[in-house]
C-alpha positions as CSV (number, residue, x, y, z in Angstrom):
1,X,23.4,6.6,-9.5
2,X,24.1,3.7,-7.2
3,X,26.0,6.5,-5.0
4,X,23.1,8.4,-4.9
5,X,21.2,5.6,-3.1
6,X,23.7,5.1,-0.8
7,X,23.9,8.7,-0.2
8,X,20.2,9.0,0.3
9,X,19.9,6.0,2.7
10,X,22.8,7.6,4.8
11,X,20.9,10.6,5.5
12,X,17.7,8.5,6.9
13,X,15.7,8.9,3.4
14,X,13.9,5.5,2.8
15,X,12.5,3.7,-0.6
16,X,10.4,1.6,0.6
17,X,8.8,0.3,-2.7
18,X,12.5,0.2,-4.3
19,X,11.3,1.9,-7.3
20,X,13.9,4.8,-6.8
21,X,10.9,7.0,-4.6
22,X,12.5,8.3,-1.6
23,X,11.2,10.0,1.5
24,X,11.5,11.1,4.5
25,X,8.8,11.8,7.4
26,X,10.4,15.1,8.1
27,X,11.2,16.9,4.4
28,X,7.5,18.1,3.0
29,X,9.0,16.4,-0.5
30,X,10.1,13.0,-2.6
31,X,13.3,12.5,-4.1
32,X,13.4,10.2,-7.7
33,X,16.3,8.7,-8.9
34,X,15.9,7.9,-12.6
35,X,18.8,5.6,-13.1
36,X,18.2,5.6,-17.0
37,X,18.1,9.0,-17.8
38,X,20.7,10.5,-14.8
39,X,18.4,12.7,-13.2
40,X,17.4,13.2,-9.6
41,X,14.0,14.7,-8.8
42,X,12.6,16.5,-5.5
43,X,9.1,16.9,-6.2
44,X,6.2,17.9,-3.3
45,X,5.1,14.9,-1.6
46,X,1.6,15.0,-2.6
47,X,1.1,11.3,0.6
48,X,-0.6,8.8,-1.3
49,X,1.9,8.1,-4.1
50,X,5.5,9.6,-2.8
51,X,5.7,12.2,-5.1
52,X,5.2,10.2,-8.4
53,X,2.7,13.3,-9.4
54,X,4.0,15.9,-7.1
55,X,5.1,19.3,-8.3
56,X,8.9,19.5,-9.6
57,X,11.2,21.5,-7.1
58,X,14.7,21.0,-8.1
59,X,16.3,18.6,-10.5
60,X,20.4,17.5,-10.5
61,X,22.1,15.3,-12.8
62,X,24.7,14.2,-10.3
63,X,25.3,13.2,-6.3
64,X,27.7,16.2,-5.8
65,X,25.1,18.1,-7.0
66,X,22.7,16.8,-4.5
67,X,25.4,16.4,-1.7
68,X,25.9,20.3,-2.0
69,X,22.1,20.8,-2.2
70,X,22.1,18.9,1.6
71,X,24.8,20.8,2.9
72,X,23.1,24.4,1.8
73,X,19.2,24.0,2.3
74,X,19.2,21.1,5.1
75,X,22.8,21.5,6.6
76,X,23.5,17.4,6.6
C-alpha cells in the first residue's frame, strides 16, 4: 500500500493525522488505506472525523484499481 500513499499525496490528497485518513478540500469524501487488510475506502466526509464514520462509496483492493478510478470519475 505504500504506492497508494504516494499516489494519493501526488494528487494533492493530505493525511494529516497519518493514520491512513485522506482528504482533500475539494472531493465531498475521505479515502482509507487499511494497510493490514489491503483495502482502500472512499467514504462521505461526514467534517469532524475525516470520514472514519462516513458512508462507504467505493472500496478497491489495489492502486491500479484506484489509479483507474481517478482517471474515469476525476480525470487526474
Amino acid at each position: 500500500m505504500k504506492n497508494c500513499h504516494e499516489f494519493l499525496k501526488s494528487k494533492r490528497w493530505l493525511d494529516h493525522d497519518l493514520d491512513g485518513r485522506y482528504i482533500n478540500i475539494h472531493h465531498p469524501f475521505a479515502i482509507l488505506i487499511s494497510d493490514t487488510e489491503g483495502q482502500i475506502t472512499f467514504r462521505g466526509n461526514t467534517g469532524f472525523d475525516n470520514g472514519q464514520n462516513g458512508e462507504e462509496i467505493f472500496s478497491f483492493t489495489s492502486v491500479k484499481d484506484l489509479q483507474e478510478w481517478f482517471e474515469n470519475n476525476i480525470g487526474e
